[in-house]
N, CA, C and O of each residue as an XYZ file, in Angstrom:
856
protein
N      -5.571     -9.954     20.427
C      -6.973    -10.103     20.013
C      -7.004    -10.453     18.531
O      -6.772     -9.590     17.685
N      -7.257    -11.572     18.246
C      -6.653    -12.169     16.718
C      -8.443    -13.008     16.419
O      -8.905    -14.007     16.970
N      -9.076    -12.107     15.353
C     -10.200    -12.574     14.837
C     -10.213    -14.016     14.434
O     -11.344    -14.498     14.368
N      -9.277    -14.770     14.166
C      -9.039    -16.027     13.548
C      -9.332    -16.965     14.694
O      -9.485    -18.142     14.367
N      -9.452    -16.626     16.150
C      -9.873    -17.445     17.336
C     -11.086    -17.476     17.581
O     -11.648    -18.441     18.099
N     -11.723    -16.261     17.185
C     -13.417    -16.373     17.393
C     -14.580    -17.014     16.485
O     -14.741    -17.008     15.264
N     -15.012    -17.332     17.089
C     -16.597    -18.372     16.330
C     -17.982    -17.860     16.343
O     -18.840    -18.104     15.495
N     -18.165    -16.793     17.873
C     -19.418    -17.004     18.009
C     -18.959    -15.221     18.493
O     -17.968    -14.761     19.061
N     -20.132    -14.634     17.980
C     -19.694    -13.163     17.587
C     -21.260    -12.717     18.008
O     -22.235    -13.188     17.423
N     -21.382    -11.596     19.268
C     -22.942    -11.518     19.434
C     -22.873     -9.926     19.368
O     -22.137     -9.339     20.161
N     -23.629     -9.220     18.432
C     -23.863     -8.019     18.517
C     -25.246     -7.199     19.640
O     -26.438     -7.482     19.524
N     -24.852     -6.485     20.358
C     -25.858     -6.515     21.134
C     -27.272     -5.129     20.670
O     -26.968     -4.241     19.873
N     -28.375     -5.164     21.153
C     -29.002     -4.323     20.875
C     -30.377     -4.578     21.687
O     -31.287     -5.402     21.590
N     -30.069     -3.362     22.623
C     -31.103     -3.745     23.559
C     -32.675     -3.687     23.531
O     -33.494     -4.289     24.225
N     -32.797     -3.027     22.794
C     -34.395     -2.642     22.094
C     -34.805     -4.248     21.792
O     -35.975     -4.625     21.730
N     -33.922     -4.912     21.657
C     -34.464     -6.693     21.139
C     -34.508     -7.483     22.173
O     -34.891     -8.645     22.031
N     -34.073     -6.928     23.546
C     -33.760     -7.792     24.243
C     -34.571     -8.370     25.471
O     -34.193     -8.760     26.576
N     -35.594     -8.303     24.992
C     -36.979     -8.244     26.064
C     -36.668     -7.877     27.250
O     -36.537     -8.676     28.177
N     -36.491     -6.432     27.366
C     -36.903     -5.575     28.537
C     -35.252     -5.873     29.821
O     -35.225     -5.698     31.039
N     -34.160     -6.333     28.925
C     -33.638     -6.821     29.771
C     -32.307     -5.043     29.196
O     -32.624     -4.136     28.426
N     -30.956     -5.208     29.955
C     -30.100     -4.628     29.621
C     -29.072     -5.119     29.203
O     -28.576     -6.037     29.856
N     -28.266     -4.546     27.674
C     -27.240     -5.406     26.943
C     -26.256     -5.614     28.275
O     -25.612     -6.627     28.003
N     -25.907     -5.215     29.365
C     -25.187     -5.877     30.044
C     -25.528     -7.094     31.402
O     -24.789     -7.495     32.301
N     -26.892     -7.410     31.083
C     -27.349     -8.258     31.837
C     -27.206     -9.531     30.392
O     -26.822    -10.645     30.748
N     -27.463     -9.369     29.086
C     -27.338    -10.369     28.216
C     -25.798    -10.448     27.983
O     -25.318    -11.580     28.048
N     -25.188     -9.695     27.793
C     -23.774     -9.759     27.449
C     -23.112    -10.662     28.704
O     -22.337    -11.564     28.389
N     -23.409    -10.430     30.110
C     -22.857    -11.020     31.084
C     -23.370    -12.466     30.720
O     -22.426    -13.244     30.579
N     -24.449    -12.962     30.553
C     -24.738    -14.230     30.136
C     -24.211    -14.931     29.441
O     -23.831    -16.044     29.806
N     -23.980    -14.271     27.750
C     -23.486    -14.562     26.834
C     -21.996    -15.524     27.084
O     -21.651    -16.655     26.744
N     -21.209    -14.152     28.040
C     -19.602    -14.120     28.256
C     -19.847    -15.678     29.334
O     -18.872    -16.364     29.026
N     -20.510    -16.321     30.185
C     -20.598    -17.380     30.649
C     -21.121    -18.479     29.595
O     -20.738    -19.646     29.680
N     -22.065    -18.023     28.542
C     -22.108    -19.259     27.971
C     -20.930    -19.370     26.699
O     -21.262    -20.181     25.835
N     -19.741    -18.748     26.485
C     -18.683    -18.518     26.059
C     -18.306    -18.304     24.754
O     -17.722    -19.045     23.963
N     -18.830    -16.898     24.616
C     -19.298    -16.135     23.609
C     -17.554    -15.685     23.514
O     -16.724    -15.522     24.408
N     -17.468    -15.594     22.220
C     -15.712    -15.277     21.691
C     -15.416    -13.376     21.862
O     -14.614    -12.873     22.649
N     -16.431    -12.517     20.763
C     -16.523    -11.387     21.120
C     -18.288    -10.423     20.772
O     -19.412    -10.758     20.397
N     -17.760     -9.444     21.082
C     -19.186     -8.709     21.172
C     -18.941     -7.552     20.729
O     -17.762     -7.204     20.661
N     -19.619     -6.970     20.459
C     -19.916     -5.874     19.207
C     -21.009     -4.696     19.901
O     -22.162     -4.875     19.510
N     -20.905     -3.980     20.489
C     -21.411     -2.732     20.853
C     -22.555     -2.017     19.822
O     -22.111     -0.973     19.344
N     -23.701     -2.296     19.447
C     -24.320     -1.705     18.195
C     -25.203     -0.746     18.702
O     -24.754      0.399     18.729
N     -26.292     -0.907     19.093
C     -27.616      0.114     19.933
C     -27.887      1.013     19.014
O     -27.855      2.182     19.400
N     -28.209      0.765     17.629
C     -28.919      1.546     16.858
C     -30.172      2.079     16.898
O     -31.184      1.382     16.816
N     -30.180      3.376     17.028
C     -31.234      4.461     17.669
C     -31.307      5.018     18.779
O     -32.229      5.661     19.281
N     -29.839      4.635     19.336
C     -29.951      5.170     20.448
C     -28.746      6.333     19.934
O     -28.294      6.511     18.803
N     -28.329      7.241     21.605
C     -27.474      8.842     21.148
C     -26.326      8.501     21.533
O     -26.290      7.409     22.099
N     -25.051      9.229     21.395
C     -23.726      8.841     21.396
C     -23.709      8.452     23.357
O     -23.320      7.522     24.063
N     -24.502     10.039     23.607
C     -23.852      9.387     25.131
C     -24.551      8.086     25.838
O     -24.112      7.375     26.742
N     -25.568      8.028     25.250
C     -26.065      6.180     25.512
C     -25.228      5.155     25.342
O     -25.116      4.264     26.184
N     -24.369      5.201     23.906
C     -23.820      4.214     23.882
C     -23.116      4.244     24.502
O     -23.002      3.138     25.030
N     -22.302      5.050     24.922
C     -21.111      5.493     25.828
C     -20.933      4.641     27.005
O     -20.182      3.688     27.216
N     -22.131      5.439     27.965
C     -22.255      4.654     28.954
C     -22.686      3.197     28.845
O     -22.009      2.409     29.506
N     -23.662      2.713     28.151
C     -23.618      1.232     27.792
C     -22.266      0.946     27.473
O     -21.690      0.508     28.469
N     -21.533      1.022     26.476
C     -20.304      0.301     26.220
C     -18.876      0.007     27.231
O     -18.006     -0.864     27.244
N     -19.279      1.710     28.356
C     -18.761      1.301     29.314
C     -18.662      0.375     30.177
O     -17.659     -0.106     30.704
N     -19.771      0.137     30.305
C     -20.172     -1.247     31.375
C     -19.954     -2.315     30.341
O     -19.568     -3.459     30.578
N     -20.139     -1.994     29.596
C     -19.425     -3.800     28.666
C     -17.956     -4.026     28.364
O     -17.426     -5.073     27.993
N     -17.234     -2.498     28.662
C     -16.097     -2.811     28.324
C     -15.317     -3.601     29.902
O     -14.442     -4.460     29.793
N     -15.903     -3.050     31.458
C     -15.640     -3.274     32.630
C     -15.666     -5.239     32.522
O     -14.883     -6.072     32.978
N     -16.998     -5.388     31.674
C     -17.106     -7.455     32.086
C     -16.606     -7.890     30.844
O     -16.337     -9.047     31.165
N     -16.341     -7.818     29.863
C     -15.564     -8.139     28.561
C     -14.281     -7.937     28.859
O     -13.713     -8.823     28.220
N     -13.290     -7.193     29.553
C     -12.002     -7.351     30.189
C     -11.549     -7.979     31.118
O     -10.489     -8.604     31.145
N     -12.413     -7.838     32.032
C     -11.988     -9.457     33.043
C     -12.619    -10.574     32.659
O     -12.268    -11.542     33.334
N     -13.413    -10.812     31.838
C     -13.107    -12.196     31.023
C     -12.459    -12.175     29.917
O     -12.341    -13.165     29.194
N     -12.165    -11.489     29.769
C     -10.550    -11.766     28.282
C     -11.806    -11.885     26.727
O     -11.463    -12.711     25.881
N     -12.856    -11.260     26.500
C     -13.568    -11.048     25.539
C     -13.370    -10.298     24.855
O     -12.984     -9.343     25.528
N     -13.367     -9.936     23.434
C     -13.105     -8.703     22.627
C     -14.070     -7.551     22.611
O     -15.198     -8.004     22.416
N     -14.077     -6.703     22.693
C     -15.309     -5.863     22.496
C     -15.008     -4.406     21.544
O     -14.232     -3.452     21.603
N     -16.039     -4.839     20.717
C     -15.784     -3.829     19.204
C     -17.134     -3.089     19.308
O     -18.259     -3.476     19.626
N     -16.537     -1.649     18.856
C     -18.341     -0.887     18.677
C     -18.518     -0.830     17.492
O     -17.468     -0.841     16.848
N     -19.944     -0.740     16.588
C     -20.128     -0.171     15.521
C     -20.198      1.171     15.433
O     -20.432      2.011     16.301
N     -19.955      1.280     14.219
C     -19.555      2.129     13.311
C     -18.557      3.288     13.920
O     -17.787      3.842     13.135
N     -18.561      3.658     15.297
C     -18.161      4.943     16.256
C     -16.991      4.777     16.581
O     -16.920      4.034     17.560
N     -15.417      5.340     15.991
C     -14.568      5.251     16.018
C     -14.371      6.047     17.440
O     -13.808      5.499     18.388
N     -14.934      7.519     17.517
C     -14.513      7.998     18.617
C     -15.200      6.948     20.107
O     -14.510      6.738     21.104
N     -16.287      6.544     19.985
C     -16.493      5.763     21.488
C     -15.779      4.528     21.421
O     -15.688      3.963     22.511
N     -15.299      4.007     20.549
C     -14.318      2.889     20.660
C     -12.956      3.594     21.581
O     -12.253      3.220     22.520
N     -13.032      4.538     20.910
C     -11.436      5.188     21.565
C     -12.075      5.995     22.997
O     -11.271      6.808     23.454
N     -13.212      5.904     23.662
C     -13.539      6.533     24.776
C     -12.996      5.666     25.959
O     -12.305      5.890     26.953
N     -13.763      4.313     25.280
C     -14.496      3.659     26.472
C     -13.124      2.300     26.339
O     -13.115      1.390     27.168
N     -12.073      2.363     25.221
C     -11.139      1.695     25.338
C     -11.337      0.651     24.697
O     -10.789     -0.313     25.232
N     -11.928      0.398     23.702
C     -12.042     -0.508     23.209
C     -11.939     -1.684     22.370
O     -12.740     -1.240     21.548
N     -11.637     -2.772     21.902
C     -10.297     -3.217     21.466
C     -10.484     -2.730     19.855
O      -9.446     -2.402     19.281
N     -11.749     -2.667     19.099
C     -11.804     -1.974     17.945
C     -13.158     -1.385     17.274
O     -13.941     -0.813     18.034
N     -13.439     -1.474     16.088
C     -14.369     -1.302     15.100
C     -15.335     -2.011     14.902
O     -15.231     -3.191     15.236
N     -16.263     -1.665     14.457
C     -16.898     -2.571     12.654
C     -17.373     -1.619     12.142
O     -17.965     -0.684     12.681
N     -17.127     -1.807     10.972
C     -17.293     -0.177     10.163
C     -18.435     -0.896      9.083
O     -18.498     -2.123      9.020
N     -19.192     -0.157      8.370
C     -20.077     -0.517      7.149
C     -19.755      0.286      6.051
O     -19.035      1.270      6.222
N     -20.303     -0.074      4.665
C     -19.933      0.922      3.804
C     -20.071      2.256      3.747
O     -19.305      2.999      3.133
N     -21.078      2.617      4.402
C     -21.077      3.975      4.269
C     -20.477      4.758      5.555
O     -20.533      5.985      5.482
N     -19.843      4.129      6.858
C     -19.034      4.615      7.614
C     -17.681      5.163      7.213
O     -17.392      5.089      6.018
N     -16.769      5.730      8.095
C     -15.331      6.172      7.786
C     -15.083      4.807      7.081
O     -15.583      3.712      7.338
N     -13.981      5.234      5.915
C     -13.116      4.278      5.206
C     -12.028      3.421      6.528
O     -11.449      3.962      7.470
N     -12.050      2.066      6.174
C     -10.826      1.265      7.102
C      -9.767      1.772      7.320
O      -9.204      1.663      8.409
N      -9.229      2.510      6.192
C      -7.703      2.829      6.372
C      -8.055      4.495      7.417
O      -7.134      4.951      8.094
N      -8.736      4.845      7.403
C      -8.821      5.983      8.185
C      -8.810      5.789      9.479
O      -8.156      6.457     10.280
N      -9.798      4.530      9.834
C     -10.220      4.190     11.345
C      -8.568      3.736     11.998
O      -8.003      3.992     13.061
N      -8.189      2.976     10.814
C      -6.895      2.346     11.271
C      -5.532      3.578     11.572
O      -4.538      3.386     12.273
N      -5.853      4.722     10.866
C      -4.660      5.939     11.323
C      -5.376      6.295     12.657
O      -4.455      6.797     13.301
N      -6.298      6.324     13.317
C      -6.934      6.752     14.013
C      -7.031      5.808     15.333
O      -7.189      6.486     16.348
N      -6.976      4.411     15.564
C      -7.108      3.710     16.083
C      -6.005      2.864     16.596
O      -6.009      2.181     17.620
N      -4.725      3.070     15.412
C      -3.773      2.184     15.658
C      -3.588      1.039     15.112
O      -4.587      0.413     14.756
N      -2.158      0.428     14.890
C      -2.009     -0.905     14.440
C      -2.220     -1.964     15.162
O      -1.882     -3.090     14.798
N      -2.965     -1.631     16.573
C      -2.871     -2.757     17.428
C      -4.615     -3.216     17.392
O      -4.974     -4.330     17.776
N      -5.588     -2.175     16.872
C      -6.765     -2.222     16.907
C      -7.557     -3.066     16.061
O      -7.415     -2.875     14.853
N      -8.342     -3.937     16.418
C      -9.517     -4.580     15.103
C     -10.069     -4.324     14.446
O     -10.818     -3.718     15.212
N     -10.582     -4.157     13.369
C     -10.831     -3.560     12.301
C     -12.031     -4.109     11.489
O     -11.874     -4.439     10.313
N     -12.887     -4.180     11.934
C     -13.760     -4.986     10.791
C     -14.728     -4.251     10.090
O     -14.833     -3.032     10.227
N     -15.608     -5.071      9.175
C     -16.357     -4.457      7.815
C     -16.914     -5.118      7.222
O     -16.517     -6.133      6.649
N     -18.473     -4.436      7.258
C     -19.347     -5.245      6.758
C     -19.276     -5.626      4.449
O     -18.731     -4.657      3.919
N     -19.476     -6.138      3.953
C     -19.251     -6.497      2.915
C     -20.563     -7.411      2.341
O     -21.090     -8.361      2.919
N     -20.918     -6.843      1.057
C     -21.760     -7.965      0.402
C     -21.439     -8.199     -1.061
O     -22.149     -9.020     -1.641
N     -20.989     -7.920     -1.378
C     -19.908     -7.855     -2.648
C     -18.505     -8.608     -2.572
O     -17.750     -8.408     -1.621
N     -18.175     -9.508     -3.638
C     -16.696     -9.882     -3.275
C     -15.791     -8.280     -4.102
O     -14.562     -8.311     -4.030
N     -16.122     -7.631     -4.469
C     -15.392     -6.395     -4.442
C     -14.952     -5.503     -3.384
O     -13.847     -4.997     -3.190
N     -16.084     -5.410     -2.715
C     -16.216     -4.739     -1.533
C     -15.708     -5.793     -0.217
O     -15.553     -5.418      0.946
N     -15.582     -6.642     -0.531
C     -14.485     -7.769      0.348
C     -12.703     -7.446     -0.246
O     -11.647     -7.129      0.303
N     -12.994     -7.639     -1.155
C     -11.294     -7.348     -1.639
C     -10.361     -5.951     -0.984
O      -9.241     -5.864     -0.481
N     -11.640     -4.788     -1.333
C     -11.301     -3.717     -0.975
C     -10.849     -3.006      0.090
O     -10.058     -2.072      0.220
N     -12.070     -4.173      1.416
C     -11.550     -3.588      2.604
C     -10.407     -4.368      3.278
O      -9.578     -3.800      3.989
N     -10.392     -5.756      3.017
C      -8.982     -6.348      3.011
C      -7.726     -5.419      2.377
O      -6.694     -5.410      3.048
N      -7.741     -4.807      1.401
C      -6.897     -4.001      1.020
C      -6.531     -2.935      2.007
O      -5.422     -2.536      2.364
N      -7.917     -2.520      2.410
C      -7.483     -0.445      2.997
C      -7.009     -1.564      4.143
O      -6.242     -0.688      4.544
N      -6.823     -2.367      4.789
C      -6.301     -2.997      5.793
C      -7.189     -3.679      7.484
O      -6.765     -3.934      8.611
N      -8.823     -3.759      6.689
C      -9.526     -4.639      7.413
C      -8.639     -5.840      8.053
O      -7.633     -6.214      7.450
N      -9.038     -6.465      9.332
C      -8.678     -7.317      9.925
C      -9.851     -8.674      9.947
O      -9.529     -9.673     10.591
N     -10.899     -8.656      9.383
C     -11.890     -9.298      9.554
C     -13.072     -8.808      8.602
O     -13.313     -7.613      8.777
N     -13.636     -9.242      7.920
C     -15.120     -9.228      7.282
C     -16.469     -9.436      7.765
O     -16.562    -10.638      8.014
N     -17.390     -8.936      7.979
C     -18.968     -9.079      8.279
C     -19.708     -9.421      6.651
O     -19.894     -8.515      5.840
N     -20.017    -10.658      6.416
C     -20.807    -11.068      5.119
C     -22.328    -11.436      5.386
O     -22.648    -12.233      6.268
N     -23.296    -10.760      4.512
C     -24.551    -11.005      4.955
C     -25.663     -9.883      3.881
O     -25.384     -9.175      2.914
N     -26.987    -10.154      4.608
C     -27.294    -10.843      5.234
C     -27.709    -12.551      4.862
O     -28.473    -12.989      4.003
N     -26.829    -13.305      5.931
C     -26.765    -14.905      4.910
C     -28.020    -15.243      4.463
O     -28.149    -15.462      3.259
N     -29.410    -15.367      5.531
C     -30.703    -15.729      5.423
C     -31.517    -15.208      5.467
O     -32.666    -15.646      5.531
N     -31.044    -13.708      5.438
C     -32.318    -12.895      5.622
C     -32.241    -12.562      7.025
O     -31.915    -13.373      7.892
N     -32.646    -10.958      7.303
C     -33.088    -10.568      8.706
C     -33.697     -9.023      8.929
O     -33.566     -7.995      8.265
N     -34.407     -9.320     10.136
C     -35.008     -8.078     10.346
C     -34.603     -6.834     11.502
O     -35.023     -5.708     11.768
N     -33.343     -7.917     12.097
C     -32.907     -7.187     13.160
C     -31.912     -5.628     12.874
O     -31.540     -4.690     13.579
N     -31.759     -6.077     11.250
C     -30.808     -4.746     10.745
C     -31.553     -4.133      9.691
O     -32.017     -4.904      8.851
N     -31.763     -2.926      9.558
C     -32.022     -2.651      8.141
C     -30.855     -2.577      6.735
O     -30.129     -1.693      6.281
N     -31.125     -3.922      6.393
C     -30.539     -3.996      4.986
C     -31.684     -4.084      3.696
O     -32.850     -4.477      3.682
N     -30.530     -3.369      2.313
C     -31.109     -3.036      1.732
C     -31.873     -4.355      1.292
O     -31.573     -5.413      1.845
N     -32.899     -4.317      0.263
C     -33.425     -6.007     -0.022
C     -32.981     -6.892     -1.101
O     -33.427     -7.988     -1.443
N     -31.564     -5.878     -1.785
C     -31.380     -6.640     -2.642
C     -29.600     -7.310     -1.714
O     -28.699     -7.971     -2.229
N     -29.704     -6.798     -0.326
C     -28.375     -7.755      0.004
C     -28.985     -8.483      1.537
O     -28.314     -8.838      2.506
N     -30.310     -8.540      1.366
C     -30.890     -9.550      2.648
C     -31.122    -10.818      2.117
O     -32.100    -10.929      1.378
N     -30.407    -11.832      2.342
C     -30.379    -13.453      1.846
C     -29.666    -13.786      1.198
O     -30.048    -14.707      0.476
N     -28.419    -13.376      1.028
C     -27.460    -13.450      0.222
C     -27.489    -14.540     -0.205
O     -27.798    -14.630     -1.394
N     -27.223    -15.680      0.471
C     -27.010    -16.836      0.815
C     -25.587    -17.182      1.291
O     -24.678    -16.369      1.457
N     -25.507    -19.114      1.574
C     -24.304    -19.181      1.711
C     -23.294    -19.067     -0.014
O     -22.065    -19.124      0.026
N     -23.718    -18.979     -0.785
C     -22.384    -18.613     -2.319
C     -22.224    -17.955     -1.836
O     -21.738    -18.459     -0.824
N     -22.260    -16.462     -1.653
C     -21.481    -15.227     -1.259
C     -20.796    -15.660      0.144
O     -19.753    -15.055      0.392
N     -20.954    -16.016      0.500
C     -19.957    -16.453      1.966
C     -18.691    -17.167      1.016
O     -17.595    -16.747      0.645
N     -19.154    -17.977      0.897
C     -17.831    -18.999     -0.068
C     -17.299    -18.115     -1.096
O     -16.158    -18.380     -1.477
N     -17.937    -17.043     -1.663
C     -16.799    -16.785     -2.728
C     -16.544    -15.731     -2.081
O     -16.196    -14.936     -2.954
N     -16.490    -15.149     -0.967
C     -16.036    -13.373     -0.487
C     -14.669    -14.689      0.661
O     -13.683    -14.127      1.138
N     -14.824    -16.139      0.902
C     -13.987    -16.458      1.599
C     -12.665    -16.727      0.623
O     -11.462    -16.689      0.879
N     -13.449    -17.036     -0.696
C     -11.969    -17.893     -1.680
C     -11.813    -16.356     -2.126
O     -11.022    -16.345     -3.068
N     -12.224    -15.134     -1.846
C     -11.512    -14.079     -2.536
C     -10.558    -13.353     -1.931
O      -9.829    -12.691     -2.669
N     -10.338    -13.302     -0.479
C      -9.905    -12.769      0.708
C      -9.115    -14.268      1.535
O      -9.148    -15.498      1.546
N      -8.388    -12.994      2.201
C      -6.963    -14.111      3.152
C      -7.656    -13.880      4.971
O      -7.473    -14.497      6.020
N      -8.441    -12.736      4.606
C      -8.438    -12.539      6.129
C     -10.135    -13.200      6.508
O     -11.015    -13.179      5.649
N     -10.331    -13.673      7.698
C     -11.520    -13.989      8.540
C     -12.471    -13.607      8.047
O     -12.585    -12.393      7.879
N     -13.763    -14.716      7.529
C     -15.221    -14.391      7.382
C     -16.219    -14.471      8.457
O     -16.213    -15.523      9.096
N     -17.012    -13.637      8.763
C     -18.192    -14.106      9.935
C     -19.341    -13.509      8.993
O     -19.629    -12.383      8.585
N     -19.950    -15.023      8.817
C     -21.344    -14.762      8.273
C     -22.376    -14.152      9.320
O     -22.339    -14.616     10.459
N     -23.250    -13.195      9.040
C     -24.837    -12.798      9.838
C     -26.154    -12.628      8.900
O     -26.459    -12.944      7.750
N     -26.491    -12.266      9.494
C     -28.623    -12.262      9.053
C     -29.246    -13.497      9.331
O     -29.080    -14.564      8.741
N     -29.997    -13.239     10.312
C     -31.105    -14.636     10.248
C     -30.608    -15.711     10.786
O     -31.340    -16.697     10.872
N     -29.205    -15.772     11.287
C     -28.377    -17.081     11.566
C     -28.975    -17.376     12.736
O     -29.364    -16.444     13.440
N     -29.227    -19.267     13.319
C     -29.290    -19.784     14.379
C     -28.811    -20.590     14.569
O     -28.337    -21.230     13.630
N     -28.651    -21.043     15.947
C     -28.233    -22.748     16.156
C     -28.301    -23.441     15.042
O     -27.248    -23.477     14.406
N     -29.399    -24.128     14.502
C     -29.461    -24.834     13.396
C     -29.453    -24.244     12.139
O     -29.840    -24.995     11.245
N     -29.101    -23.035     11.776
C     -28.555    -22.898     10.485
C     -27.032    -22.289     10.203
O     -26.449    -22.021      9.152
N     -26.670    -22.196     11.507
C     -25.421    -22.071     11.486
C     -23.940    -22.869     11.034
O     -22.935    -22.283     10.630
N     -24.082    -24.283     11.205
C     -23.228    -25.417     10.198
C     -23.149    -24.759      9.046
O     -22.104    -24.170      8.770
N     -24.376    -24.745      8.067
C     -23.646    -24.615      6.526
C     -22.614    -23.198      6.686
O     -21.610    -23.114      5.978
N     -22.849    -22.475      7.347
C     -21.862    -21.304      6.876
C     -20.564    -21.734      7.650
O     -19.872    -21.876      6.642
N     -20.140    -21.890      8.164
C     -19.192    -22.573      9.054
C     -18.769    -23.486      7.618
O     -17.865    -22.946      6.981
N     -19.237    -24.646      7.089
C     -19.075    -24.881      6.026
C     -18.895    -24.497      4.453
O     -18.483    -25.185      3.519
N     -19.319    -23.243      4.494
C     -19.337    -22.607      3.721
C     -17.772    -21.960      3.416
O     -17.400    -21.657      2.283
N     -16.923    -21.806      4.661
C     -15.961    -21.520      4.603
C     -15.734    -20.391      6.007
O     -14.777    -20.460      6.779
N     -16.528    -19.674      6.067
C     -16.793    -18.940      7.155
C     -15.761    -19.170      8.382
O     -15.501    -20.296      8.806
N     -15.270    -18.127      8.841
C     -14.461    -18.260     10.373
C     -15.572    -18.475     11.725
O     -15.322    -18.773     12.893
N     -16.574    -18.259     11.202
C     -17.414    -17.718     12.394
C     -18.648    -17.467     12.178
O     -18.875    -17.498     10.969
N     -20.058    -17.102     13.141
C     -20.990    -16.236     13.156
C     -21.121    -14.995     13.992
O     -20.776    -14.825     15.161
N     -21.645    -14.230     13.217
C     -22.438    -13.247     14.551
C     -23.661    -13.255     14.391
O     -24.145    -13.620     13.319
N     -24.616    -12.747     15.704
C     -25.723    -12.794     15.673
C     -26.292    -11.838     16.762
O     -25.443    -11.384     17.528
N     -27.417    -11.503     16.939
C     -27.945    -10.460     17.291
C     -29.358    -11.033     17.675
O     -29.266    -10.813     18.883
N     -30.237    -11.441     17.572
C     -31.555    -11.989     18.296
C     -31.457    -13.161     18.506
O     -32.369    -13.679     19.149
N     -30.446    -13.917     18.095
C     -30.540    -15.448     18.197
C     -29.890    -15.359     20.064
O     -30.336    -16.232     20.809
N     -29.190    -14.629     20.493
C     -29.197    -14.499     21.813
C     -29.918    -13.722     22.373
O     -30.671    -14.025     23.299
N     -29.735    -12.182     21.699
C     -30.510    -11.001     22.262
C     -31.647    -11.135     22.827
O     -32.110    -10.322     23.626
N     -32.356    -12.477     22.354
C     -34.475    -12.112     22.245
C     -34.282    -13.635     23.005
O     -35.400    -14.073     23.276
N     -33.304    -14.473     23.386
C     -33.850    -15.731     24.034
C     -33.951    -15.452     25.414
O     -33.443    -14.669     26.216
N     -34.605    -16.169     25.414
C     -35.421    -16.250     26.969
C     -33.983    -16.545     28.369
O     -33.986    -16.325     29.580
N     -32.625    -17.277     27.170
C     -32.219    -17.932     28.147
C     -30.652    -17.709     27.889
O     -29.895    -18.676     27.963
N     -30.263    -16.672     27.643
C     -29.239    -15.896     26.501
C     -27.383    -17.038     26.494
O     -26.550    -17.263     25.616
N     -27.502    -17.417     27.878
C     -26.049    -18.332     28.037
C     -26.272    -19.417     27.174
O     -25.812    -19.587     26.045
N     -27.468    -20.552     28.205
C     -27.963    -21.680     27.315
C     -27.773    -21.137     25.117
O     -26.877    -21.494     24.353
N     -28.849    -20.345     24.843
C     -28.301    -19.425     23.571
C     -27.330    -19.533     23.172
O     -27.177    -19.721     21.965
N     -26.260    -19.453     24.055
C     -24.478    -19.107     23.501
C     -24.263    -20.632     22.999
O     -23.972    -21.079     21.889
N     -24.552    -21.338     24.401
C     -23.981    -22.422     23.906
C     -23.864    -23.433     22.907
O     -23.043    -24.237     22.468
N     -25.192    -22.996     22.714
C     -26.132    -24.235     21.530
C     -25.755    -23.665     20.257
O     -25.977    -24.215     19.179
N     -25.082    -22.355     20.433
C     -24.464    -22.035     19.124
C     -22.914    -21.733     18.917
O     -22.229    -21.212     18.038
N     -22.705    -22.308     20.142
C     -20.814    -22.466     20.012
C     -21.057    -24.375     19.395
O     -20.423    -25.068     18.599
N     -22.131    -24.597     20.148
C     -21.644    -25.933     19.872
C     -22.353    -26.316     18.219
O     -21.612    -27.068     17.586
N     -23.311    -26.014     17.663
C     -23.393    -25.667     16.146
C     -22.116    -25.847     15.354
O     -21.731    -26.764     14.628
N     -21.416    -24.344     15.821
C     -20.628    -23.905     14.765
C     -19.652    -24.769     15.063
O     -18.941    -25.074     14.106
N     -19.397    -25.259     16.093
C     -18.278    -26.293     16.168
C     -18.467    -27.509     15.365
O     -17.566    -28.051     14.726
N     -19.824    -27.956     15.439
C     -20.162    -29.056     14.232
C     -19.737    -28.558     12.724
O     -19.013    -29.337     12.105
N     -20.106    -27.378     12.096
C     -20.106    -27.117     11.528
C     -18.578    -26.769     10.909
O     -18.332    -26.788      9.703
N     -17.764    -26.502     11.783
C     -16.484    -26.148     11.165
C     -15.468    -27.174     11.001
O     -14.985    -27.926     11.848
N     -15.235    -27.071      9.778
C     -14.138    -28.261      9.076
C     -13.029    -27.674      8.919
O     -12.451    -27.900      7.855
N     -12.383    -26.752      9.899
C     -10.865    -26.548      9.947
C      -9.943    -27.776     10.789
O      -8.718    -27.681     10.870
């Protein structure tokens, strides 16, 4: 499971998902050929996510998808899961990583190229940079909602390992960050809230594919 293969990164959260269940969108997603997925359900209780992540971990393994939870080191390690995404104020990387293993993914959100350096250091496998354009689907603070794409480009020329830009990202604003330097996007309503969540995937695999000049 090597972050450097993925492009299109969908965090799920069902409260956005008009009335549907993250594993009725996630199953969509994984057909319109979504790279990995991210377990989030903020506001909901541990054993919610639990059982949600269970059922995502059952269709994310027989299609060969990655599936990472936020912030919850222990339901990553319940429900088997291939890793993390941690934020700043979660457990430190190097902790999740004694805890998780050298075989596990590791990622971390960052809006600072300090705080990029750093978690590349404790031994992140991947970066979350944002929010690129602004968004409402997360609460970030307001002085790191719109970063823009500069902070993508300089947290990429500061770091060796994988960028995935988020906030606000869609189909059509997804190129510049891809250009920007970026490995990737994730996103969270740009599938979550469409009417049509595969079609969704696609129109933003095929974006970022315009968009990427590797």
């Amino acid at each position: 499971m090597n972050p450097r293969d993925w492009q299109t990164y969908l965090v799920t959260q069902e409260s956005l998902s008009g009335g549907r269940r993250s594993l009725e969108v996630v199953t969509e997603a994984i057909a319109g050929g979504v790279d990995v997925v991210q377990l989030r359900e903020k506001g909901t209780d541990a054993r919610w996510r639990y059982e949600r992540g269970s059922e995502l971990r059952e269709v994310t393994a027989e299609s060969g998808v990655g599936l990472l939870v936020n912030d919850r080191v222990d339901i990553a390690q319940a429900i088997d899961a291939d890793g993390v995404h941690l934020g700043q104020s979660d457990i430190p990387v190097a902790v999740a990583r004694d805890l998780l293993g050298p075989d596990a993914v590791i990622g971390c959100s960052t809006s600072t190229v300090t705080e990029a350096r750093e978690a590349e250091a404790a031994g992140a496998d991947y970066l979350g940079v944002g929010a690129v354009y602004g968004t409402s689907s997360k609460d970030v603070p307001e002085e790191q909602n719109g970063t823009g794409l500069e902070l993508v480009a300089e947290i990429v020329d500061a770091v060796s390992i994988p960028v995935f830009g988020i906030g606000g990202i869609t189909a059509e604003n997804a190129p510049p960050v891809l250009e920007a330097g970026a490995t990737g996007v994730a996103v969270i309503s740009e599938i979550t809230a469409a009417e049509d969540p595969e079609a969704a995937t696609r129109a933003l695999e095929a974006a970022v594919s315009e968009g990427d000049g590797r």
